[in-house]
N, C-alpha and C positions, 0 to 999 in steps of 0.2 A: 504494500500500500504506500504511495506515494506523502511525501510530508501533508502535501494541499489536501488531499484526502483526508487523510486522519485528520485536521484540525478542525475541517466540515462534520466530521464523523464527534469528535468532541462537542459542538457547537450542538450537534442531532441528540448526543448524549443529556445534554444540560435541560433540553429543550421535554425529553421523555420525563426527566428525575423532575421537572416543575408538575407534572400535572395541570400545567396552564389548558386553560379554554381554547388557545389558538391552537391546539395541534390538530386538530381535525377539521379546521379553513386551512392552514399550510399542508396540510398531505393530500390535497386535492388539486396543488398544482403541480406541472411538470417537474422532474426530477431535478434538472439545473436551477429554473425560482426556487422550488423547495428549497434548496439547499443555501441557496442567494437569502429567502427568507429567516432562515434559521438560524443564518450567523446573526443578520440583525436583530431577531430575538435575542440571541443568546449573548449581543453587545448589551441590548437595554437590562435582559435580567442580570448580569456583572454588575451593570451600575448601579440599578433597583437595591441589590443584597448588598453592595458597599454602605449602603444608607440606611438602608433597614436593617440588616443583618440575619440571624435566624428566628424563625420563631420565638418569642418570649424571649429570645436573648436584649439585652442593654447595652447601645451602642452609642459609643464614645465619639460626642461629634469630632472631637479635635482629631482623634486618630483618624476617624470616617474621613475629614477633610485629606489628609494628608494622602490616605490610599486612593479617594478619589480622584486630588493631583496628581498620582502619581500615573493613574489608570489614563488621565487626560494626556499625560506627556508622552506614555508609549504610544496612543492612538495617533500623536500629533508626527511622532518620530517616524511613527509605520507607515502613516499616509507620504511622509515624506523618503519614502523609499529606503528606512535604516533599516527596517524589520524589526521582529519582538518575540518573546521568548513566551509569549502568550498567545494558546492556538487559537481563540476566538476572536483576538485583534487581529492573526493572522488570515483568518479564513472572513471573516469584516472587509480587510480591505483588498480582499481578493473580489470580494463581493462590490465593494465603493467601484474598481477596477473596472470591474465587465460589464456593469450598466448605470456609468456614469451618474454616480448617486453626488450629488454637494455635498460637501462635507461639513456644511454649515447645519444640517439637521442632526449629524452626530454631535457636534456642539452646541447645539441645544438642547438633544437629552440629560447630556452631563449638566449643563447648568439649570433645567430642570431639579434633576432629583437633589442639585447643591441644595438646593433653593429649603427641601424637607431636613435638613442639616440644621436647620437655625428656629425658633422660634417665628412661625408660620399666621402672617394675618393678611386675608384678602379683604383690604377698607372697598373697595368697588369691584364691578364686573371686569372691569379693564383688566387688573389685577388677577381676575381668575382667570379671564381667558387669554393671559400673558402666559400662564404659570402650564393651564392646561394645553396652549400651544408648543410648549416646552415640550413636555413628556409625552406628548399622545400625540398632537398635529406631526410635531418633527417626525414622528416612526414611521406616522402613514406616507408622508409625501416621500422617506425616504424609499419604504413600502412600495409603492407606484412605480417609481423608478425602475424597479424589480420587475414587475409584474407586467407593465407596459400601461399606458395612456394614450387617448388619441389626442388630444385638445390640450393649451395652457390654461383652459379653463378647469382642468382638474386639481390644479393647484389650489386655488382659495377653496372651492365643492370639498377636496380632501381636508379640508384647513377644518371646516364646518364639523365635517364628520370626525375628527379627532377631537373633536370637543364636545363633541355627543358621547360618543363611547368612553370620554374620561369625567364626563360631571354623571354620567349612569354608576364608574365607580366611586365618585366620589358619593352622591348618594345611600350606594350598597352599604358604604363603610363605616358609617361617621361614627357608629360607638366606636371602632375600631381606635380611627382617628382620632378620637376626643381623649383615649387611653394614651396617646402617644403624643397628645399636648398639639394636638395640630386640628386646625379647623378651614377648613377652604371654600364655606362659605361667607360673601361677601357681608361685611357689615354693614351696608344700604339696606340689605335686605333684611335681617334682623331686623333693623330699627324699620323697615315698612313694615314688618309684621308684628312691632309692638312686643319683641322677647330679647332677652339679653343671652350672652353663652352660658351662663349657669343655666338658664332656661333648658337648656338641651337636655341635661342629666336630670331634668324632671321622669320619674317613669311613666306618671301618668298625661295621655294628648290633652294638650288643652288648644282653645281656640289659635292663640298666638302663632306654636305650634302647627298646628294647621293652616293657617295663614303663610308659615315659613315653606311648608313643603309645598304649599300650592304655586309657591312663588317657581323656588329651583324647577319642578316639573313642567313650570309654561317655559321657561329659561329652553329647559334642555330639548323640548319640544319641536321649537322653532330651530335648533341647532339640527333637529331627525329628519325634519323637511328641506334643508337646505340638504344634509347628505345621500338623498335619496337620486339628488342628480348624479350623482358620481356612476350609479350604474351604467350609463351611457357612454359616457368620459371612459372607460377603458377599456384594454383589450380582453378579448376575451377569457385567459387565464385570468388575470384582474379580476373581471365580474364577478369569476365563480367564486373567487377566496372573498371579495367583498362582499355578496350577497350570503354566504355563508356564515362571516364576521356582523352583519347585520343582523339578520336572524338570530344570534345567538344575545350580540346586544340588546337589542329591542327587547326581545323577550325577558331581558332582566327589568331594562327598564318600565316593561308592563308592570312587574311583579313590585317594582320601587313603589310607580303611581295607586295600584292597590295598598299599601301598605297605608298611604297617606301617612303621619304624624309617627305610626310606628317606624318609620324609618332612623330616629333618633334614638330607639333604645332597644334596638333587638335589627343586627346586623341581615339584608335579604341576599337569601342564597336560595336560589331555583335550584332544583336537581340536576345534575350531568344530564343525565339521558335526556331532560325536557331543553336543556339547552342543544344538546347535539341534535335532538329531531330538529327545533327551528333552525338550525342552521342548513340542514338539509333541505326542506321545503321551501326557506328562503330561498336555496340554490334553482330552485324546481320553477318555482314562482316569482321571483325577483322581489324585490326590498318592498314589505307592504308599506303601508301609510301608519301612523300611529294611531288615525282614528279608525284604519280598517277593522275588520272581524277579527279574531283569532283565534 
């Protein structure tokens, strides 16, 4: 097995041990994207685990900072043709390589996930969808690159939808979040809905509450309608992994706007199987509307 190989084959390794949602939209593309897609996974999950770390583990932002740096410099060295002693920087920019991906969206995911490093306040929208173009926008547009696109219209359409699929987990998460001193929703918005962030750790919904989650839901809403265009915008391998990626978002996001207020104190997690069927059907049917049937 060739060095290239193995490092792809490492990247494919990291990508199985996550039990992420995306492995079953990326194994439905051709073997070369797969592979193109899965370093880029396996670059964002390196950074994600730099900042997060393990499960329940507590992590040291000063050290987090430094390994992050230090993750930032090899990428910068590899790109500039030194190479790196790391297979998934290595199999990355084999991947940046063959379908001319900018490298400005790898620099944004890093300074994304810095960003969870520091004590975390989003005062306005701007600010979330700075943060959420960071981690989620950048993956997708570097995503595309991959996959193929017809149009430069797919760039802002992907823009939309990276911030649909990341205020869905931001959403999912918030007890999570609120455990780990971080809150990414906007403070406009609290104070239109009359709650402060202790409000959050109330257990039981009260109106205010309800008010907060009506809010983010119309937010994320209008973000699902702008990304519905993107089906069009790409090529055909494209489609399938996006409409698959759809489907499996959407459908959590149905489960968020069900929970209404409960979403503040008991984390929404759909089952595997009910996410992997919509991603399927999504494939079959193309990206519904949020107000269609389901």
């Amino acid at each position: 097995m060739s060095g290239l190989a193995a490092d792809h084959d490492a990247c494919a390794a990291l990508l199985g041990r996550s039990g992420s949602s995306f492995s079953l939209p990326i194994r439905l593309l051709p073997a070369e994207k797969r592979r193109g897609t899965t370093a880029l996974y396996a670059f964002c999950r390196r950074a994600d685990d730099i900042v997060d770390g393990d499960a329940g583990e507590r992590v040291d932002p000063q050290a987090a900072e430094a390994a992050l740096d230090a993750f930032a410099a090899d990428l910068e060295r590899a790109l500039r043709g030194a190479g790196s002693a790391d297979p998934v920087i290595r199999a990355l920019v084999d991947t940046v390589r063959r379908y001319g991906i900018p490298p400005e969206h790898l620099r944004a995911v890093i300074d994304g996930v810095r960003m969870d490093l520091h004590p975390l306040e989003m005062p306005d929208v701007e600010a979330l969808e700075r943060y959420c173009g960071r981690v989620a926008s950048a993956v997708g547009l570097a995503a595309i690159h991959i996959w193929g696109f017809r149009s430069p219209e797919a760039i802002p359409v992907g823009h939309a939808c990276g911030l649909a699929f990341q205020l869905t987990n931001i959403l999912r998460d918030i007890p999570e979040d609120l455990d780990r001193g971080r809150l990414y929703l906007p403070a406009v918005d609290l104070a239109a809905a009359g709650c402060t962030r202790a409000d959050l750790r109330r257990p039981e919904a009260t109106d205010a509450l309800r008010r907060l989650a009506a809010i983010e839901v119309a937010r994320a809403e209008g973000y699902y309608r702008r990304a519905r265009a993107l089906d069009g915008l790409l090529s055909t391998d494209g489609r399938v992994v996006f409409r698959a990626m759809y489907g499996a978002y959407s459908t959590i996001f149905h489960a968020v706007r069900r929970s209404g207020a409960g979403i503040f104190s008991l984390r929404v997690s759909p089952p595997k199987m009910l996410l992997a069927g919509a991603a399927l059907v999504s494939v079959a049917t193309g990206p519904r509307g949020i107000g269609d049937s389901w």
